[in-house]
PDB file as gemmi writes it, atoms N, CA and C in Angstrom:
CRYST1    1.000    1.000    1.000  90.00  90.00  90.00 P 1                      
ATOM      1  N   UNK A   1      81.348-134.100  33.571  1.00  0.00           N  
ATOM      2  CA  UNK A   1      80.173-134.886  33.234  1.00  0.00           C  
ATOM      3  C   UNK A   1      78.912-134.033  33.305  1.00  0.00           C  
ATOM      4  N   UNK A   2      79.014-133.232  34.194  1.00  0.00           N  
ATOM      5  CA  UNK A   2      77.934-132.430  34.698  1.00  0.00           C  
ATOM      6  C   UNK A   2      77.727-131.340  33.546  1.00  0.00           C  
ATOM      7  N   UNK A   3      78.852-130.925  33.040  1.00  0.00           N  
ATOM      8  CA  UNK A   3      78.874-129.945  32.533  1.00  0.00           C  
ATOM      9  C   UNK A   3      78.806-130.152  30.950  1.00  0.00           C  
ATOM     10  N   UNK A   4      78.851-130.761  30.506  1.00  0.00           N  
ATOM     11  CA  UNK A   4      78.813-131.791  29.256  1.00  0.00           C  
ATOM     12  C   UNK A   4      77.010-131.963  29.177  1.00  0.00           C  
ATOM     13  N   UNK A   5      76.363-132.383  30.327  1.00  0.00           N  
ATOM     14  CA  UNK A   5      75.267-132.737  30.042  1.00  0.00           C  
ATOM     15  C   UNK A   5      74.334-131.172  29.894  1.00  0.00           C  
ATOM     16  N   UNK A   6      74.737-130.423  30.768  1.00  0.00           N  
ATOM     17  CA  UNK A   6      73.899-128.979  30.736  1.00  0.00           C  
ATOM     18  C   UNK A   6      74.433-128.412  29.644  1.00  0.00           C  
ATOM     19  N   UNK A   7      75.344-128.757  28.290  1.00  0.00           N  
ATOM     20  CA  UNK A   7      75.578-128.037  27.560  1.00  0.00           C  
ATOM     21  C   UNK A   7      74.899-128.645  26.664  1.00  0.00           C  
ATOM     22  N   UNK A   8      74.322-130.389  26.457  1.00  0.00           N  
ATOM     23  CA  UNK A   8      73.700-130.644  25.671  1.00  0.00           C  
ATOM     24  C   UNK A   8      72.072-130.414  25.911  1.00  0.00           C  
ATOM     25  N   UNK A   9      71.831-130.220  27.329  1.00  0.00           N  
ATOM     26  CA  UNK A   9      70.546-129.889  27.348  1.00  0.00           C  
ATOM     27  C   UNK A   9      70.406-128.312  26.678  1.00  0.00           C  
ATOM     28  N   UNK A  10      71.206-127.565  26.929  1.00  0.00           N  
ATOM     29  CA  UNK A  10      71.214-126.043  26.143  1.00  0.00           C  
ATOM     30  C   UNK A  10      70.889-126.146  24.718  1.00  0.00           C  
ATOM     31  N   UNK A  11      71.406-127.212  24.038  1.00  0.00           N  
ATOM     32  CA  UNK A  11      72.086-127.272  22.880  1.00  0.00           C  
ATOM     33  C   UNK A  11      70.781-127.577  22.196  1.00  0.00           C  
ATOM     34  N   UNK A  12      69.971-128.358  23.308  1.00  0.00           N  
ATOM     35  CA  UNK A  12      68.631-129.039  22.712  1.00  0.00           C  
ATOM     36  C   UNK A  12      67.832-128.262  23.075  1.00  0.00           C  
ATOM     37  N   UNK A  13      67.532-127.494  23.952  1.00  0.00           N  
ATOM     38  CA  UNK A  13      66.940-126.108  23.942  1.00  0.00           C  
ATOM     39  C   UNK A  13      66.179-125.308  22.806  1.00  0.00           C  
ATOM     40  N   UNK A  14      67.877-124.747  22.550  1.00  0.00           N  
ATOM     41  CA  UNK A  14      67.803-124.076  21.285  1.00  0.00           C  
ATOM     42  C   UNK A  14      67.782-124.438  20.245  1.00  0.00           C  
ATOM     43  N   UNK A  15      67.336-126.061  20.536  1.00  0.00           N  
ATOM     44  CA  UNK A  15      67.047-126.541  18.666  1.00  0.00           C  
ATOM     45  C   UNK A  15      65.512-126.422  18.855  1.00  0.00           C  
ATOM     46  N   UNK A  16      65.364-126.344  20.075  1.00  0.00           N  
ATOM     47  CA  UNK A  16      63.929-126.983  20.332  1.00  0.00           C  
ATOM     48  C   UNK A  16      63.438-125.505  19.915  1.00  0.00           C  
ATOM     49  N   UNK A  17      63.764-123.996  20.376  1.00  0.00           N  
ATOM     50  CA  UNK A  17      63.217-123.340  20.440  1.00  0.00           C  
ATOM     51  C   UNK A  17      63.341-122.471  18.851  1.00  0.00           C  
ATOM     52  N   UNK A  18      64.295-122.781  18.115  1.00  0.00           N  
ATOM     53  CA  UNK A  18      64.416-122.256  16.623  1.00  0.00           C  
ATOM     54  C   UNK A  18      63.306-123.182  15.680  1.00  0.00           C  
ATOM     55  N   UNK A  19      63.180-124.973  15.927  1.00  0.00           N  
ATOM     56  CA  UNK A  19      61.645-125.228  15.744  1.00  0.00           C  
ATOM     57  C   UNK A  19      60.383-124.773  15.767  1.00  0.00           C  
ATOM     58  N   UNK A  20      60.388-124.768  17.430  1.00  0.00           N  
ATOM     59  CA  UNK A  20      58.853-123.936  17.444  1.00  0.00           C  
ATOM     60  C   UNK A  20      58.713-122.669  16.731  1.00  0.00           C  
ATOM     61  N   UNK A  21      59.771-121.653  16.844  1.00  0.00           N  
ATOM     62  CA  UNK A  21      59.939-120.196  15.327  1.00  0.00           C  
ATOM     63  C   UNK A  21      59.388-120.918  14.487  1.00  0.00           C  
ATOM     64  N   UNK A  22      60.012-121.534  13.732  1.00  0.00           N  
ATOM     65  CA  UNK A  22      60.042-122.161  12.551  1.00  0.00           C  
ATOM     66  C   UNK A  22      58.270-122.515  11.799  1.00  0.00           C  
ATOM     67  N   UNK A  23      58.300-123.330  13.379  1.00  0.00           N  
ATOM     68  CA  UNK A  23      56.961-124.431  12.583  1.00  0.00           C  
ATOM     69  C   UNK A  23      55.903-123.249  12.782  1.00  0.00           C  
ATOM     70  N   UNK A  24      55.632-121.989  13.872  1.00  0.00           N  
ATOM     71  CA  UNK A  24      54.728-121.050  14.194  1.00  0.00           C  
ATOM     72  C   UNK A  24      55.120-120.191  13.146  1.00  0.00           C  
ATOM     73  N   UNK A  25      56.288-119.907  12.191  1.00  0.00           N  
ATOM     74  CA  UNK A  25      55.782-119.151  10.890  1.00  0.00           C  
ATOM     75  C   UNK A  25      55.288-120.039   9.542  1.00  0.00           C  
ATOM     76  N   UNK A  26      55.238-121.282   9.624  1.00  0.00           N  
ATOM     77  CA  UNK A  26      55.089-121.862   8.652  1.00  0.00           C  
ATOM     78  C   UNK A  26      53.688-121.926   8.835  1.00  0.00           C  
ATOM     79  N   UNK A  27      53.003-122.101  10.385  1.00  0.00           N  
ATOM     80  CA  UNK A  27      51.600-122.177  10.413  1.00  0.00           C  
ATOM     81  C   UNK A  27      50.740-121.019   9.951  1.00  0.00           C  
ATOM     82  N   UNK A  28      51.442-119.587  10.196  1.00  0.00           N  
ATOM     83  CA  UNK A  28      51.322-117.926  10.310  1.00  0.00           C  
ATOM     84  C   UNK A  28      50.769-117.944   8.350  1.00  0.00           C  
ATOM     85  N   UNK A  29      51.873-118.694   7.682  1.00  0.00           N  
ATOM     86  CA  UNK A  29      51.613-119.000   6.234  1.00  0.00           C  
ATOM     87  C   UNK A  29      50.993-119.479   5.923  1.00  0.00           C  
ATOM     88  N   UNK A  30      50.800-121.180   6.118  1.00  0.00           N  
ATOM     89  CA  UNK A  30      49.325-121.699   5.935  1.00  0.00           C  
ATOM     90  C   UNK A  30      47.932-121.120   6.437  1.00  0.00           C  
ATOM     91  N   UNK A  31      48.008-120.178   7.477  1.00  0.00           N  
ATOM     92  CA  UNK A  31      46.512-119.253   7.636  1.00  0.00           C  
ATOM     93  C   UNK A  31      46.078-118.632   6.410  1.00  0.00           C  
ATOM     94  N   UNK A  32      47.612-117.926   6.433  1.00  0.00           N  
ATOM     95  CA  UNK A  32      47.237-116.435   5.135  1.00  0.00           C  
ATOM     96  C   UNK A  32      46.874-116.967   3.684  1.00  0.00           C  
ATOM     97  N   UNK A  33      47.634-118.390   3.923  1.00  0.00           N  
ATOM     98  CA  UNK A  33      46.954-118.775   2.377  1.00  0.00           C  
ATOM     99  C   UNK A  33      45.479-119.669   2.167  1.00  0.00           C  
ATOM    100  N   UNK A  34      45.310-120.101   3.697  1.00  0.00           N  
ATOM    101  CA  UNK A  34      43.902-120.409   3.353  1.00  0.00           C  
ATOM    102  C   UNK A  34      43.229-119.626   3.372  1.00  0.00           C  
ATOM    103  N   UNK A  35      43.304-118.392   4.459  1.00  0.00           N  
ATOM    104  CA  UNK A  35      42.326-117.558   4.141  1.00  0.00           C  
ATOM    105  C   UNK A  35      41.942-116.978   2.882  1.00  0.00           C  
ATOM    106  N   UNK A  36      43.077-116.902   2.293  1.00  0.00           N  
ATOM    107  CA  UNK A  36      42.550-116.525   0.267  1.00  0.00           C  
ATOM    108  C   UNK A  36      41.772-117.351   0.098  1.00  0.00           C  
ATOM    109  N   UNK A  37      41.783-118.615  -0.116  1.00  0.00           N  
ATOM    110  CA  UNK A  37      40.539-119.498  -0.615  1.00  0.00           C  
ATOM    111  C   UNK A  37      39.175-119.612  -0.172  1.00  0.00           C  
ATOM    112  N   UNK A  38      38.351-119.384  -0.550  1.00  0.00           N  
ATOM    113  CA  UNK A  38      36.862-119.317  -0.353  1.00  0.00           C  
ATOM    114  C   UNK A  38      36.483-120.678  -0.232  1.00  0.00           C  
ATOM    115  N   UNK A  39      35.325-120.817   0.713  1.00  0.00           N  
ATOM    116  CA  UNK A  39      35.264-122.048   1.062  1.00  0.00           C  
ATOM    117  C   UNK A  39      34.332-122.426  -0.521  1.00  0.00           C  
ATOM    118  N   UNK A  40      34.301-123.819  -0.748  1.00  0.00           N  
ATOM    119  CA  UNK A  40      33.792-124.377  -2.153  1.00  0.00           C  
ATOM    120  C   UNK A  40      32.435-124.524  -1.801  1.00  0.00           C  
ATOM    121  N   UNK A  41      31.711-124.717  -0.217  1.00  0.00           N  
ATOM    122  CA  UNK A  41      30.567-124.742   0.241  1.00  0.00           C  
ATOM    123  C   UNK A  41      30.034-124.438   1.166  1.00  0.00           C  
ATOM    124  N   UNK A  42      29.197-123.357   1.752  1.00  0.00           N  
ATOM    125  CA  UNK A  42      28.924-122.839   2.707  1.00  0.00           C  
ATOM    126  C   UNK A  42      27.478-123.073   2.994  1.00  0.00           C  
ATOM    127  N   UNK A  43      27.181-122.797   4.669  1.00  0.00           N  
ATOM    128  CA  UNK A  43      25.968-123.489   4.961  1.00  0.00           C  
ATOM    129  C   UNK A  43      24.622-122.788   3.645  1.00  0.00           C  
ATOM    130  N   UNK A  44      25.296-121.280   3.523  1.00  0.00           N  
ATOM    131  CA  UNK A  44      24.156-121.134   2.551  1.00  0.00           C  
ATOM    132  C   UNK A  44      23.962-120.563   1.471  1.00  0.00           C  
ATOM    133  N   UNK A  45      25.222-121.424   1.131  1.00  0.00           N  
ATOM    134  CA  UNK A  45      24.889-122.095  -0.868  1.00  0.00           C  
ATOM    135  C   UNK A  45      24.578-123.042  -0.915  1.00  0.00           C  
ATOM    136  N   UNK A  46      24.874-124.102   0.316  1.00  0.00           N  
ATOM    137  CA  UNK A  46      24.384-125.512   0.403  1.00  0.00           C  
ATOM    138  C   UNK A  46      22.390-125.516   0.299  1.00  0.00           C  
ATOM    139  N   UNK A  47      22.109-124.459   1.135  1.00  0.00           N  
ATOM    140  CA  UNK A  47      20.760-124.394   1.276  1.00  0.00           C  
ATOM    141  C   UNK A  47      20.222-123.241   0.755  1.00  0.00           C  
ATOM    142  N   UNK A  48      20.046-122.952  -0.659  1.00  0.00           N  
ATOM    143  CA  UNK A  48      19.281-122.136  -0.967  1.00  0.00           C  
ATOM    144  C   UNK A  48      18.096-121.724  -1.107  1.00  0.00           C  
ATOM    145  N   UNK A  49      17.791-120.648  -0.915  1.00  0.00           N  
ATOM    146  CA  UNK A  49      15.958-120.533  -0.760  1.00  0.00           C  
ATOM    147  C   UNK A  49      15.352-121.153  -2.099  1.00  0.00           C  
ATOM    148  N   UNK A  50      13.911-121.808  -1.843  1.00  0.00           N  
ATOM    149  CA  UNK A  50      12.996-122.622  -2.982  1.00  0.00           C  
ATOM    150  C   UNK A  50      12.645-121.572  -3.966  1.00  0.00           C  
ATOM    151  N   UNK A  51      12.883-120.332  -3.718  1.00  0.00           N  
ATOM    152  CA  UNK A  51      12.580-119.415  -4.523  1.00  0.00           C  
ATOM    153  C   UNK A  51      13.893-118.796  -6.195  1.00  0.00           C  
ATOM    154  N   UNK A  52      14.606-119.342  -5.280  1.00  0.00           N  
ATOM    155  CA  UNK A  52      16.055-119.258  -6.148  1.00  0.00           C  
ATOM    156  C   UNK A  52      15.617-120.430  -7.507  1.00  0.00           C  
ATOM    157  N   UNK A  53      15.261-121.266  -7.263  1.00  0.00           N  
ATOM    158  CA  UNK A  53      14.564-122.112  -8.470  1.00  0.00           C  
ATOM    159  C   UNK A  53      15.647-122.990  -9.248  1.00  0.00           C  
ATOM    160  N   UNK A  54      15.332-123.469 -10.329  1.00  0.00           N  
ATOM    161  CA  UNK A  54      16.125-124.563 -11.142  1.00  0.00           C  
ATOM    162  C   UNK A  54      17.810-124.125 -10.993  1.00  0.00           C  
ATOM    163  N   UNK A  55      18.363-122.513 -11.523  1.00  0.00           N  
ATOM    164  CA  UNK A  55      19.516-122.079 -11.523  1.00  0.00           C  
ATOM    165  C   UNK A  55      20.384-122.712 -10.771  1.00  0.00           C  
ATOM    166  N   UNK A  56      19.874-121.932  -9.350  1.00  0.00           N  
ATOM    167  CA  UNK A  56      20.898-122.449  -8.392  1.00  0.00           C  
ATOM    168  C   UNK A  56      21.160-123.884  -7.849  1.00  0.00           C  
ATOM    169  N   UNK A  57      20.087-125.249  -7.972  1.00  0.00           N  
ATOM    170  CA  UNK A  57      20.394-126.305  -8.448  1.00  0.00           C  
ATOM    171  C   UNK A  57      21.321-126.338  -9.396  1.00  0.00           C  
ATOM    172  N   UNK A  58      21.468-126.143 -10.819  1.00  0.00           N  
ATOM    173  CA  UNK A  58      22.249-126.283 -11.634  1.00  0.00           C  
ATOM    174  C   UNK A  58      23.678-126.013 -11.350  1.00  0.00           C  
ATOM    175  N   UNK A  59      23.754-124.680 -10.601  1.00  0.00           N  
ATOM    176  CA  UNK A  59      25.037-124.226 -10.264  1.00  0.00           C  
ATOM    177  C   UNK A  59      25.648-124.866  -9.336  1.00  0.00           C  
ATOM    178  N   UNK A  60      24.915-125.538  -7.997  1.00  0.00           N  
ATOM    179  CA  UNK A  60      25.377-126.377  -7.204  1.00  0.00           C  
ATOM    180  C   UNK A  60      25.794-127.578  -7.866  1.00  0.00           C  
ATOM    181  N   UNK A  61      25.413-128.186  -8.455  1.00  0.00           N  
ATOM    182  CA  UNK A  61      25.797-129.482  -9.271  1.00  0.00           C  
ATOM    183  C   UNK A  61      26.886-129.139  -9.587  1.00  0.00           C  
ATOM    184  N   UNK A  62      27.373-128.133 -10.776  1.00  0.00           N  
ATOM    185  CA  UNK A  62      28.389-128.067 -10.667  1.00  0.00           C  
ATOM    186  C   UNK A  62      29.496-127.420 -10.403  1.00  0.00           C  
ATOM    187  N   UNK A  63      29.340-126.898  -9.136  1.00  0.00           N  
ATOM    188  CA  UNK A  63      30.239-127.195  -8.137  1.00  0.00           C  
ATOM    189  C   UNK A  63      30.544-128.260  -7.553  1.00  0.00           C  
ATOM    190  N   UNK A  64      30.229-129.677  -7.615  1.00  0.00           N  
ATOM    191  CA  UNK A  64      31.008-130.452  -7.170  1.00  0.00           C  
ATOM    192  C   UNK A  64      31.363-131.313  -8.449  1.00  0.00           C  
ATOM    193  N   UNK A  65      31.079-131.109  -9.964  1.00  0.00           N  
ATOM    194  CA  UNK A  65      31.928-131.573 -10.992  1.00  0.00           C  
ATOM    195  C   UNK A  65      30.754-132.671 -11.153  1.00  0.00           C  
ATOM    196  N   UNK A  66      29.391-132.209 -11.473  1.00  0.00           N  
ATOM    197  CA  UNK A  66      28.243-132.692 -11.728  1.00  0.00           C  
ATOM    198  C   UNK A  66      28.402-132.641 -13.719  1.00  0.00           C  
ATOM    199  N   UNK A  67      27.533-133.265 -14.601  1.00  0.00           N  
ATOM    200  CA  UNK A  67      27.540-132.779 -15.579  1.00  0.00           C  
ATOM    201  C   UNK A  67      26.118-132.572 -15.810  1.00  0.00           C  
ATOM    202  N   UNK A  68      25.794-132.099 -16.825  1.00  0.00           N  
ATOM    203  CA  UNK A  68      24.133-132.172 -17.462  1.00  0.00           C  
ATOM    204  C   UNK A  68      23.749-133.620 -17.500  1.00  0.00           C  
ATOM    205  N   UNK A  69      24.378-134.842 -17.833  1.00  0.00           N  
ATOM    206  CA  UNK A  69      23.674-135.671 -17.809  1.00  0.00           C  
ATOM    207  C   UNK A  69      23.293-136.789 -16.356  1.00  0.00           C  
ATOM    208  N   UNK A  70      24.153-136.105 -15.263  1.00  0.00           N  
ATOM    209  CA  UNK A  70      24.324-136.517 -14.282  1.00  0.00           C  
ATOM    210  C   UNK A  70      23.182-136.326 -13.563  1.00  0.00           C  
ATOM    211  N   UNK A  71      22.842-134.742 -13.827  1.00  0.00           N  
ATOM    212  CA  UNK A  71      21.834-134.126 -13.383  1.00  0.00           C  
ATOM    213  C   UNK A  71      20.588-134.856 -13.643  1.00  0.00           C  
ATOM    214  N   UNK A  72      20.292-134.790 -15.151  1.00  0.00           N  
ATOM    215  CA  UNK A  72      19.118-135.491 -15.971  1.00  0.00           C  
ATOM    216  C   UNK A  72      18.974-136.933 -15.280  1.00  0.00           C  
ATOM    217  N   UNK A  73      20.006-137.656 -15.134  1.00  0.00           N  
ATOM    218  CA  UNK A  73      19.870-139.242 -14.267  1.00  0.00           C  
ATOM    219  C   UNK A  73      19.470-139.279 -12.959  1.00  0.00           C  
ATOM    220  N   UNK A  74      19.782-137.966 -12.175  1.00  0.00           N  
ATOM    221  CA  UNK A  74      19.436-137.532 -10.750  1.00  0.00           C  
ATOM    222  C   UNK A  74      17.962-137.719 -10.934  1.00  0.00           C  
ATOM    223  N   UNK A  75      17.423-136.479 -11.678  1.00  0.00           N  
ATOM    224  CA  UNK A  75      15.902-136.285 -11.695  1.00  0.00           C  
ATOM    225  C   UNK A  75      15.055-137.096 -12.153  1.00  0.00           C  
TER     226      UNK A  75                                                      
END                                                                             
């Protein structure tokens, strides 16, 4: 009985511990691939200097899938 149970605690062990492998390279992957992606907004593209002018408005717009007439209804 005794021995039955310490073989299933082993047994669950090593499921437990080929998981944690598992899920810590799958996380190791999701880093490397977010890190490729550039963030879509950063504190400063969000806030560009007043000197940057109409452009970089325009360009912010669309970046979030603004159009010209969206814009024109904004202003």
């Amino acid at each position: 009985m005794i021995d039955s149970t310490t073989q299933q605690n082993s047994a669950l062990v090593e499921e437990s511990v080929a998981a944690a492998a598992s899920l810590n390279d799958q996380a190791k992957q999701l880093r490397d691939l977010v890190a490729r992606v550039p963030p879509a907004v950063t504190f400063h593209s969000f806030f560009k200097p007043a000197s940057a002018g109409f452009f970089h408005f325009y360009v912010w717009f669309f970046r979030f899938g603004m159009t010209t007439q969206n814009i024109v209804v904004m202003l």
